[in-house]
PDB file of N, H, CA, C and O in Angstrom:
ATOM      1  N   UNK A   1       8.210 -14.392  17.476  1.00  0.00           N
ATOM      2  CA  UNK A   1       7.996 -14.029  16.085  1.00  0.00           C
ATOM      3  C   UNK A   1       7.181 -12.736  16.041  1.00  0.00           C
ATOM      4  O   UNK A   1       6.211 -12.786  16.798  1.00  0.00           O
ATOM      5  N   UNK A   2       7.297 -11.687  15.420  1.00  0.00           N
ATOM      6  H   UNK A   2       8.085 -11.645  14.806  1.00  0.00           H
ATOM      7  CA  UNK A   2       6.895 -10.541  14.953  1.00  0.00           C
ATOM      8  C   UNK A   2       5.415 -10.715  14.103  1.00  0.00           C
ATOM      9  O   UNK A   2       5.285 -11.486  13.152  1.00  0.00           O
ATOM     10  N   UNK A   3       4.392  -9.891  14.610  1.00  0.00           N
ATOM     11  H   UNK A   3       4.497  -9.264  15.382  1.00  0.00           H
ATOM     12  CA  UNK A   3       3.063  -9.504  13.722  1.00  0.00           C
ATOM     13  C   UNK A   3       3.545  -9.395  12.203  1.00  0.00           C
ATOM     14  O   UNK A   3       4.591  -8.778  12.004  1.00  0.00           O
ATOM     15  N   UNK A   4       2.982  -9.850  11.305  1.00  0.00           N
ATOM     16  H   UNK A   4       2.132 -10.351  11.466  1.00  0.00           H
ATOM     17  CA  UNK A   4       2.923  -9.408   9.521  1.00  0.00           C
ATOM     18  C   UNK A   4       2.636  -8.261  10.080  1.00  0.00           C
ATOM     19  O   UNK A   4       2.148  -7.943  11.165  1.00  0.00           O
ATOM     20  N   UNK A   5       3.323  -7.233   8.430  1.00  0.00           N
ATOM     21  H   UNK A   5       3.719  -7.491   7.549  1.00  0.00           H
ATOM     22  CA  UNK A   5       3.473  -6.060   8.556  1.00  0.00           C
ATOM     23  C   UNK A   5       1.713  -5.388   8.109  1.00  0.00           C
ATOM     24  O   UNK A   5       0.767  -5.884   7.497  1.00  0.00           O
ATOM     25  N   UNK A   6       1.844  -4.637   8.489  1.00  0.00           N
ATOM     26  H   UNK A   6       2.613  -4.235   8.985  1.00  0.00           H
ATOM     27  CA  UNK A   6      -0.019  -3.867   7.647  1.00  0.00           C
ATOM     28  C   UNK A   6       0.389  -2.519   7.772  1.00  0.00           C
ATOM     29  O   UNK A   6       0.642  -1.742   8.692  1.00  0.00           O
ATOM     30  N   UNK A   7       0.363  -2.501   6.261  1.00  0.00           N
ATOM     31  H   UNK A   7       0.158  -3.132   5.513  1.00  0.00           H
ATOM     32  CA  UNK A   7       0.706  -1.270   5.673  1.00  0.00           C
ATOM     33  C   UNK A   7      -0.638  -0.341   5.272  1.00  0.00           C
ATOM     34  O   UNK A   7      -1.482  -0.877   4.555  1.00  0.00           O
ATOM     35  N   UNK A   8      -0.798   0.707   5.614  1.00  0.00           N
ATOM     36  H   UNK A   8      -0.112   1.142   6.196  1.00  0.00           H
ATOM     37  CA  UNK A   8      -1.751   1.892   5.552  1.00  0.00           C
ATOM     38  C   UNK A   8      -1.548   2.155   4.041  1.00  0.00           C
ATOM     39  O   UNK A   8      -0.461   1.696   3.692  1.00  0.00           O
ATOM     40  N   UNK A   9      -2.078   2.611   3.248  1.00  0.00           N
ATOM     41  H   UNK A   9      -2.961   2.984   3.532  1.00  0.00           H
ATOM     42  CA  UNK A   9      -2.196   3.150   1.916  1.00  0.00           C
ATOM     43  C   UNK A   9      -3.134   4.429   1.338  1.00  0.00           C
ATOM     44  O   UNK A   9      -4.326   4.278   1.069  1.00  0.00           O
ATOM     45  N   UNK A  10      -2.508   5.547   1.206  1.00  0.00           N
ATOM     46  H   UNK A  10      -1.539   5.669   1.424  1.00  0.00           H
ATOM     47  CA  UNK A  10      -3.743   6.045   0.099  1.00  0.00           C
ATOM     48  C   UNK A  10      -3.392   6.345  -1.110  1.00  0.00           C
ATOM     49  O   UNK A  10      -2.176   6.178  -1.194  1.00  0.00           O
ATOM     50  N   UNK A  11      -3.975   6.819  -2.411  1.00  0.00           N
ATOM     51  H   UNK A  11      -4.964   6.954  -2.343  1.00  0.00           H
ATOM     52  CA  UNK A  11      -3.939   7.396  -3.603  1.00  0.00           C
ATOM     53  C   UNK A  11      -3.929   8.575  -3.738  1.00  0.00           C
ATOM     54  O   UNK A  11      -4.865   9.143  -3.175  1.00  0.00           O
ATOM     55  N   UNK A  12      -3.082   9.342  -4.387  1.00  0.00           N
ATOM     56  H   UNK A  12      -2.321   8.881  -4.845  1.00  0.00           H
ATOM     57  CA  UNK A  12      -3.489  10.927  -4.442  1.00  0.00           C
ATOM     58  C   UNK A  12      -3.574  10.797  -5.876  1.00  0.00           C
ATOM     59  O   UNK A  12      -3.725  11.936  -6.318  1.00  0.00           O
ATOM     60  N   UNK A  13      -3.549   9.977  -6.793  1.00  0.00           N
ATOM     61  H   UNK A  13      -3.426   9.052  -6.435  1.00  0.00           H
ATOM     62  CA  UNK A  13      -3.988  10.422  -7.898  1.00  0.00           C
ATOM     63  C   UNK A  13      -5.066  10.966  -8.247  1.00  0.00           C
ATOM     64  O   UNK A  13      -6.131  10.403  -7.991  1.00  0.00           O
ATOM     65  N   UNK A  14      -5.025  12.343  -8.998  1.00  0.00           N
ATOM     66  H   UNK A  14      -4.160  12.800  -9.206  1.00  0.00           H
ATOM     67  CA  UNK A  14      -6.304  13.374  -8.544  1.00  0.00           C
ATOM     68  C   UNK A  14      -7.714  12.797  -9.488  1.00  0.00           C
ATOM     69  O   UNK A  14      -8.806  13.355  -9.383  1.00  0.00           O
ATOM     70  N   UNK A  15      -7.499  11.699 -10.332  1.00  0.00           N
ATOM     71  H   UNK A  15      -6.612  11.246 -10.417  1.00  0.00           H
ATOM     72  CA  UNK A  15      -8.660  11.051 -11.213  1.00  0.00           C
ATOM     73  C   UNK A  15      -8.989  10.156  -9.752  1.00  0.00           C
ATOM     74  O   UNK A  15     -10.160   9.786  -9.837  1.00  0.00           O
ATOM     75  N   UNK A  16      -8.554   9.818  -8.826  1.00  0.00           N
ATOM     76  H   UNK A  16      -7.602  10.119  -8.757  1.00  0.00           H
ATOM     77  CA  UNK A  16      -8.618   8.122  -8.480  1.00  0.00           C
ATOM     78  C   UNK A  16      -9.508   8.491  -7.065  1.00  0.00           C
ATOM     79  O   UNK A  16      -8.921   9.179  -6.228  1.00  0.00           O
ATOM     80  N   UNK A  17     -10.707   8.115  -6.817  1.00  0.00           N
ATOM     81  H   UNK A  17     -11.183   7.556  -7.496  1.00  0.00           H
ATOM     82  CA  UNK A  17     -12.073   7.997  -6.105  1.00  0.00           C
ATOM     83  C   UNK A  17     -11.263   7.375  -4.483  1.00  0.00           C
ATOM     84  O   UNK A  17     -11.521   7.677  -3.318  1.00  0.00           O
ATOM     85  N   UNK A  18     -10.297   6.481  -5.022  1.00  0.00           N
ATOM     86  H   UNK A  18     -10.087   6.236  -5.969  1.00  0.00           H
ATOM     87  CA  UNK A  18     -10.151   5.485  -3.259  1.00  0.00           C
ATOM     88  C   UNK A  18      -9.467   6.677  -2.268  1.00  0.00           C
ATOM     89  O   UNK A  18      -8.527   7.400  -2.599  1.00  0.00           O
ATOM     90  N   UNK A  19      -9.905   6.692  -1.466  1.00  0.00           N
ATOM     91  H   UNK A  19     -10.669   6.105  -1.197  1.00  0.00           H
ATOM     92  CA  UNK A  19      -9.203   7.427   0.244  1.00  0.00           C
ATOM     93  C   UNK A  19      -8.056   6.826   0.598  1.00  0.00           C
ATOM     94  O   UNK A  19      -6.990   7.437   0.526  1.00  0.00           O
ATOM     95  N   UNK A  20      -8.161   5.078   1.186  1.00  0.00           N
ATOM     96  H   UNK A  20      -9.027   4.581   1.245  1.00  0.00           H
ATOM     97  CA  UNK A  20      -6.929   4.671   1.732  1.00  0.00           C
ATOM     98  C   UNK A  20      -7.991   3.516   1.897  1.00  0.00           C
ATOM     99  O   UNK A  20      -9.209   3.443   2.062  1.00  0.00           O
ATOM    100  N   UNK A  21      -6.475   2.281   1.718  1.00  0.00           N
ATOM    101  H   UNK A  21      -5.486   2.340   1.584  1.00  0.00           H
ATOM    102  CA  UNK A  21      -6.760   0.951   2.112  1.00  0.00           C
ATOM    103  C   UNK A  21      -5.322   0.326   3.355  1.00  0.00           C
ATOM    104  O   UNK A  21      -4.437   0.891   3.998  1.00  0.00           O
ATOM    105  N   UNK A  22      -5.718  -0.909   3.195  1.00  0.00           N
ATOM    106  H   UNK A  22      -6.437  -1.368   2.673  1.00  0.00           H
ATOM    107  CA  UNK A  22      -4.775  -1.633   4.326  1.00  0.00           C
ATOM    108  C   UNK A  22      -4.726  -2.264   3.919  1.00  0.00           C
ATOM    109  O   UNK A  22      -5.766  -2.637   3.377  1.00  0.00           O
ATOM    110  N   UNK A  23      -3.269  -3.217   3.694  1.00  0.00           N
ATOM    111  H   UNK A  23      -2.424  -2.914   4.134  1.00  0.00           H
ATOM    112  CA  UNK A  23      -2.492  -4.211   3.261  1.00  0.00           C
ATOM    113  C   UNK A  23      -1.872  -5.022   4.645  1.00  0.00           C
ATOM    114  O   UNK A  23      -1.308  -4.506   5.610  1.00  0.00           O
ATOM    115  N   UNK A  24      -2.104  -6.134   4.457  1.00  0.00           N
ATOM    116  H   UNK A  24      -2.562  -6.552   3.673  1.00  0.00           H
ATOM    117  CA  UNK A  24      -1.648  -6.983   5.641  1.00  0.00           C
ATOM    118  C   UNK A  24      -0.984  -8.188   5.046  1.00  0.00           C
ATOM    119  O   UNK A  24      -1.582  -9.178   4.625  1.00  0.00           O
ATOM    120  N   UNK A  25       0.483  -7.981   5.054  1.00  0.00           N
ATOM    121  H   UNK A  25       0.969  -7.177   5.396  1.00  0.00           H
ATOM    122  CA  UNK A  25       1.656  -9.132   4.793  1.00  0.00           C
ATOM    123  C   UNK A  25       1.044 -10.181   5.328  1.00  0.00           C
ATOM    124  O   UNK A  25       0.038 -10.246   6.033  1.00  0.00           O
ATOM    125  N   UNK A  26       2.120 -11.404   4.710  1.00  0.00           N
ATOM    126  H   UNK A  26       2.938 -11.351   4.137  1.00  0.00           H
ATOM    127  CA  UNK A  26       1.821 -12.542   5.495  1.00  0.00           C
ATOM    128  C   UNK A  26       2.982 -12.554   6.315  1.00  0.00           C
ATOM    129  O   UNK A  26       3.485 -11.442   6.475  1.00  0.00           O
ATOM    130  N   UNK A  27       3.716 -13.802   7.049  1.00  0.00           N
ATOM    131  H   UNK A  27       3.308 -14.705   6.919  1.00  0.00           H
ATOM    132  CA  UNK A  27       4.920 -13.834   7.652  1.00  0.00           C
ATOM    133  C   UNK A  27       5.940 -13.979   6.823  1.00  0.00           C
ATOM    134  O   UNK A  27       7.112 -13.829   7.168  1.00  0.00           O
ATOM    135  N   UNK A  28       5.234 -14.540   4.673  1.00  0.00           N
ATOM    136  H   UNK A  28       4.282 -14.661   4.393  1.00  0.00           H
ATOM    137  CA  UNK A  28       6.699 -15.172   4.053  1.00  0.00           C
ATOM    138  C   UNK A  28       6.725 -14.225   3.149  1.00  0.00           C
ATOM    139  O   UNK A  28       7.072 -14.519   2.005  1.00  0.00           O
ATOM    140  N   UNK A  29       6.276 -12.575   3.558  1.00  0.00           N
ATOM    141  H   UNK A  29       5.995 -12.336   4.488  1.00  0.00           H
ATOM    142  CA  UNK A  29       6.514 -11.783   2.475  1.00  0.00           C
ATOM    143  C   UNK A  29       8.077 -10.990   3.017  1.00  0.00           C
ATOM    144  O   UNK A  29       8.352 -10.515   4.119  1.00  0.00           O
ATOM    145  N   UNK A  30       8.957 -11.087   1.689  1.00  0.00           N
ATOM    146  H   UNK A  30       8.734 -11.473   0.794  1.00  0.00           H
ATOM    147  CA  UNK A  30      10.526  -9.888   2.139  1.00  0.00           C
ATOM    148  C   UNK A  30      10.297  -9.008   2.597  1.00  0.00           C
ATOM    149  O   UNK A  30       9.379  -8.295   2.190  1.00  0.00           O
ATOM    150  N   UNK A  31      11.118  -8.677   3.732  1.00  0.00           N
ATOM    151  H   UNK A  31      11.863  -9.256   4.062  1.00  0.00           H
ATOM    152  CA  UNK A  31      11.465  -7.852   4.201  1.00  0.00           C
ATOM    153  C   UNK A  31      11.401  -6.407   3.343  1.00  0.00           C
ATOM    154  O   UNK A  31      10.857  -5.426   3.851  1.00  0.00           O
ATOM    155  N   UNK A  32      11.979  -6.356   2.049  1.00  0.00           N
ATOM    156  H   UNK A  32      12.421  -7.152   1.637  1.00  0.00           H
ATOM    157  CA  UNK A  32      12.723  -5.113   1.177  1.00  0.00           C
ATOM    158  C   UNK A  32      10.970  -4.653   0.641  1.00  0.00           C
ATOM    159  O   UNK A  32      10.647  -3.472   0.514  1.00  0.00           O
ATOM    160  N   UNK A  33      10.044  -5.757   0.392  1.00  0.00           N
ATOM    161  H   UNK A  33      10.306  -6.716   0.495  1.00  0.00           H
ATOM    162  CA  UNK A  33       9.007  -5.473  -0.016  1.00  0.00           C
ATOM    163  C   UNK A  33       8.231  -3.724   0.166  1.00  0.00           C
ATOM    164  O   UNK A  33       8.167  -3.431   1.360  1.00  0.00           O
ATOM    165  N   UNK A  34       7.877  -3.012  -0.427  1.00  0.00           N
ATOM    166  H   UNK A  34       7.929  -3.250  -1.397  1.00  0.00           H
ATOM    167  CA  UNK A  34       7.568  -1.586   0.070  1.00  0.00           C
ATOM    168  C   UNK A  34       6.388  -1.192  -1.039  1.00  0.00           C
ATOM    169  O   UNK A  34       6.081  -2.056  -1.860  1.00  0.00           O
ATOM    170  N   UNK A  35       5.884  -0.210  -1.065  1.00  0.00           N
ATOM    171  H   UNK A  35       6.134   0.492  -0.398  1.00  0.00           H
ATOM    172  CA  UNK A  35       5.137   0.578  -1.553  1.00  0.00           C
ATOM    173  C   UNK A  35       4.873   0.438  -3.088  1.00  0.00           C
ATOM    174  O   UNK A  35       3.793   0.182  -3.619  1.00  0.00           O
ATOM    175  N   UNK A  36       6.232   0.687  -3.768  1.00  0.00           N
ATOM    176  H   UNK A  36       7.110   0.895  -3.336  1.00  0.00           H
ATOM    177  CA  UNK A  36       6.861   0.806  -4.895  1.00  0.00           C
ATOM    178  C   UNK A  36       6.349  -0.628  -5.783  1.00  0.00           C
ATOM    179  O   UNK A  36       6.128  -0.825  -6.978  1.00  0.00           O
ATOM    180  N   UNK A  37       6.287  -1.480  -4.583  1.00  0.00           N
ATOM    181  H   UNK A  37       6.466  -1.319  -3.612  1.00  0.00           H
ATOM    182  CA  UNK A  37       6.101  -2.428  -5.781  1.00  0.00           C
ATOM    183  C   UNK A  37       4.464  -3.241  -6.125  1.00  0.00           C
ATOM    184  O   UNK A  37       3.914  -4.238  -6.591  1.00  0.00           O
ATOM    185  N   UNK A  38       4.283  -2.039  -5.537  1.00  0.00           N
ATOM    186  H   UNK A  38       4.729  -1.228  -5.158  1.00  0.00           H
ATOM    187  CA  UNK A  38       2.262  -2.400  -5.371  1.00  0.00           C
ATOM    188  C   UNK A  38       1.648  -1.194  -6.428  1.00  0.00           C
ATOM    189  O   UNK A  38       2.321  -0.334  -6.996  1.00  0.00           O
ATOM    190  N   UNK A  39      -0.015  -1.418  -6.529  1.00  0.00           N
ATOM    191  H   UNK A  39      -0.563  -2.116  -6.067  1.00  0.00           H
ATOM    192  CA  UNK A  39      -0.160  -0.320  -7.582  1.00  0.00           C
ATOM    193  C   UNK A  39      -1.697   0.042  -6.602  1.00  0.00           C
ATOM    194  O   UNK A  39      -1.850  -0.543  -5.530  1.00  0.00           O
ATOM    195  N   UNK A  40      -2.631   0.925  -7.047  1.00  0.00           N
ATOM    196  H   UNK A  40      -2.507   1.401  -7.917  1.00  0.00           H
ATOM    197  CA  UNK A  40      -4.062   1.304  -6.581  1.00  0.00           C
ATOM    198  C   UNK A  40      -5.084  -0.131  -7.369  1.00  0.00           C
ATOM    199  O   UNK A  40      -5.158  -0.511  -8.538  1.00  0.00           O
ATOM    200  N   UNK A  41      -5.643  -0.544  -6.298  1.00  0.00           N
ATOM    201  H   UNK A  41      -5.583  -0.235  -5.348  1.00  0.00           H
ATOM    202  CA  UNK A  41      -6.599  -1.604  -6.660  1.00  0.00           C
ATOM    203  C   UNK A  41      -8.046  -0.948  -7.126  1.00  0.00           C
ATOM    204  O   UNK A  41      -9.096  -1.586  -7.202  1.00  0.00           O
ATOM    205  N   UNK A  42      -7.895   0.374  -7.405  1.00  0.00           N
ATOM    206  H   UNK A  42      -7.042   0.892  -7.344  1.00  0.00           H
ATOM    207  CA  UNK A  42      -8.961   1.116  -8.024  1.00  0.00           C
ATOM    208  C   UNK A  42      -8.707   1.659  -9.429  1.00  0.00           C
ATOM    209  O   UNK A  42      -9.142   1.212 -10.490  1.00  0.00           O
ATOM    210  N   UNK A  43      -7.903   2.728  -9.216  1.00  0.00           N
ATOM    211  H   UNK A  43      -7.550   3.091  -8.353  1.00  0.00           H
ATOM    212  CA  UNK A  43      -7.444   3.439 -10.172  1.00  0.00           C
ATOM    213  C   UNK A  43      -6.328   2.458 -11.332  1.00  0.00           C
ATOM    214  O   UNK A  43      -6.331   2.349 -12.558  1.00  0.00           O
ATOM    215  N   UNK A  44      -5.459   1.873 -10.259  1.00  0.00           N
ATOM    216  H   UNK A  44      -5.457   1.962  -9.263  1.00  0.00           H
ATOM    217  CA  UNK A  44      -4.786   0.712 -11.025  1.00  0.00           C
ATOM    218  C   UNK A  44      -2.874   1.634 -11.191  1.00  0.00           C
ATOM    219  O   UNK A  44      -1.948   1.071 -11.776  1.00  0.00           O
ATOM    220  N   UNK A  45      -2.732   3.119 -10.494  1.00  0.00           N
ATOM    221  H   UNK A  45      -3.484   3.576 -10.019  1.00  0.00           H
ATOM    222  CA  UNK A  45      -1.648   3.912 -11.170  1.00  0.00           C
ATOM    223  C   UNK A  45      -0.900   3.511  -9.745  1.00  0.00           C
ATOM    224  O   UNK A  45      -1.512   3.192  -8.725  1.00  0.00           O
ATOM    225  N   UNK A  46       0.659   3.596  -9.883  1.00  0.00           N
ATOM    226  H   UNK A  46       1.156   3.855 -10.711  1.00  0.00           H
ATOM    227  CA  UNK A  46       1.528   3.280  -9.503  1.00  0.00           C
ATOM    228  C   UNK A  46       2.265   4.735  -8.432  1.00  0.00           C
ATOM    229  O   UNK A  46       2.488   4.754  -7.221  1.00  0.00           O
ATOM    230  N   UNK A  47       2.451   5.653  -9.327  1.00  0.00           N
ATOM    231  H   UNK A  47       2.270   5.637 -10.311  1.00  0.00           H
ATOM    232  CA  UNK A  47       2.993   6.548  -9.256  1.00  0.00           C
ATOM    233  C   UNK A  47       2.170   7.402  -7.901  1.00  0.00           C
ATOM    234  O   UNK A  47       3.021   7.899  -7.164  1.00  0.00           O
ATOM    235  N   UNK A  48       1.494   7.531  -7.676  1.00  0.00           N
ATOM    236  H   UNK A  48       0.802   7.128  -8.276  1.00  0.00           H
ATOM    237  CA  UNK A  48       0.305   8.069  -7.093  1.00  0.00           C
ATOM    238  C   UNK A  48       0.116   7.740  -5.182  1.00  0.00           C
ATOM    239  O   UNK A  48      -0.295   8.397  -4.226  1.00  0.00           O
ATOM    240  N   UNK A  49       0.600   6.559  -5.359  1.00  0.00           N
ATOM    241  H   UNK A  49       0.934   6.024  -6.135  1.00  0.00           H
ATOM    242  CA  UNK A  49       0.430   5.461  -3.775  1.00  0.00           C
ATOM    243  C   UNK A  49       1.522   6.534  -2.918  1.00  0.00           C
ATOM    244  O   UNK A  49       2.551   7.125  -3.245  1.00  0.00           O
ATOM    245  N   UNK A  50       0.846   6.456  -1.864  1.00  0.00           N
ATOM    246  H   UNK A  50       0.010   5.976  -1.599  1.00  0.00           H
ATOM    247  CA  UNK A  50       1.859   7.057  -0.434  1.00  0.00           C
ATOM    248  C   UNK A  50       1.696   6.342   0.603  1.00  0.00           C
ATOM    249  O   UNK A  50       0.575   5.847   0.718  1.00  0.00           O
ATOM    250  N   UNK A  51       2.355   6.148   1.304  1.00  0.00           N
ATOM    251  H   UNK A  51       3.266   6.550   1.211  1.00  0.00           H
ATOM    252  CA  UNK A  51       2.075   5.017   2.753  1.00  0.00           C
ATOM    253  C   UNK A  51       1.845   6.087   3.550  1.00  0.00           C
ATOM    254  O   UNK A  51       2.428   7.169   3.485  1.00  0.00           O
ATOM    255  N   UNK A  52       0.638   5.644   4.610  1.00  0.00           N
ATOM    256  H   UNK A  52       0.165   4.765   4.663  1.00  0.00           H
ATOM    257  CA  UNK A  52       0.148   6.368   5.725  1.00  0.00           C
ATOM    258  C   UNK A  52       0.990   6.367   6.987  1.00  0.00           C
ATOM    259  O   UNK A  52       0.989   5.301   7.604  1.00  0.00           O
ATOM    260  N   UNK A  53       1.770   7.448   7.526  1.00  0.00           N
ATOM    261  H   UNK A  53       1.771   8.313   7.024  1.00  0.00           H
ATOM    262  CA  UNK A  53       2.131   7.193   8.913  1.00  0.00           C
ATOM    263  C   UNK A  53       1.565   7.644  10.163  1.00  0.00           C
ATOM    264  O   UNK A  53       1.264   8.802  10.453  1.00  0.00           O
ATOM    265  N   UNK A  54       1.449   6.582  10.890  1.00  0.00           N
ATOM    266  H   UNK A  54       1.693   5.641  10.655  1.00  0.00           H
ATOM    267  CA  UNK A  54       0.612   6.860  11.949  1.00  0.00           C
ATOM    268  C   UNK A  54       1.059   7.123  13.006  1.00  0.00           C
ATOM    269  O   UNK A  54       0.308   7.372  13.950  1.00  0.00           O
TER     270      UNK A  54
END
């Protein structure tokens, strides 16, 4: 069985204070699940989120 996914995150919304967080799936989250359907747990804006590649 495969690690849950942990997804890197930051905000560029230019009002929004957060740098970058980390999101860590469980094993019973979809596959299709992505970026898009999450928002900033600061700022709260949608549009703004970019996934970090490392």
């Amino acid at each position: 069985m495969d690690m849950p996914k942990t997804l890197e995150v930051t905000c560029t919304s230019g009002d929004c204070e957060l740098d970058m967080f980390e999101m860590h799936y469980t094993y019973d989250m979809p596959d299709d699940v992505g970026i898009t359907d999450f928002s900033c747990p600061y700022c709260g804006e949608t549009e703004g989120l970019e996934e970090i590649e490392l």
